[in-house]
N, C-alpha and C positions, 0 to 999 in steps of 0.2 A: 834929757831931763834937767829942769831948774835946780838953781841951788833949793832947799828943802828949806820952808818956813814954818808949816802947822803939822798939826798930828794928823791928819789924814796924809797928805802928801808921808811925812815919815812911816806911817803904816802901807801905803802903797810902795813905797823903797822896800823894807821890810821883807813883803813877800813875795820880789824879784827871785823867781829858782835859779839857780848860779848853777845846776847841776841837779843829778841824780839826786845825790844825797843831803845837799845844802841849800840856805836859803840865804838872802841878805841879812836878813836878825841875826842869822846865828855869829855875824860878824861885826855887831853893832854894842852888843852890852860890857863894859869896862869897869870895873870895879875902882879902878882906879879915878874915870872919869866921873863915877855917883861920887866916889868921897871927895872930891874938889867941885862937885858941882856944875861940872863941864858938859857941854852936849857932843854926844862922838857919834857926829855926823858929818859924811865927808863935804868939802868945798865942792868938789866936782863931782857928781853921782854916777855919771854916763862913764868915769872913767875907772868908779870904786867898781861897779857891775862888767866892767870888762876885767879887769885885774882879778875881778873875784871869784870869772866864769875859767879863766886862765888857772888859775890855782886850785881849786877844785878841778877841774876834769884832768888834770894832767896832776896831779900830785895826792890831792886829800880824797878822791873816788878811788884810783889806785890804792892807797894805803887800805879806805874803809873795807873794798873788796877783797885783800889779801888777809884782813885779821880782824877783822869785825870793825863795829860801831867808836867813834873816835868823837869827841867833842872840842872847840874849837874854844 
């Protein structure tokens, strides 16, 4: 995937399933990036959705199936 330039392209990142329980969004909104204004979207996409299929299925699926529901 290209670096991301419009909002469809960012909505189609978005709803990349990284897992059971997760999505790309749920790894995209910064509170910290809204109050400076900043877009927190990565450089590399192809490499944010492999990091982020890695972390989920081996760490935050394990968590959510041992004690419920967890937000990120």
């Amino acid at each position: 995937m290209r670096h991301i330039k419009t909002m469809p392209q960012l909505e189609t990142f978005g709803r990349v399933r990284l897992s059971q329980h997760f999505f790309m969004r749920d790894f995209l909104y910064s509170e910290i990036s809204n109050f400076y204004g900043l877009a927190n979207i990565p450089e590399n996409p192809d490499r944010a959705i492999s990091a982020g299929k890695r972390l989920c299925t081996e760490l935050l699926d394990p968590l959510v199936n041992t004690f419920g529901p967890i937000f990120v």
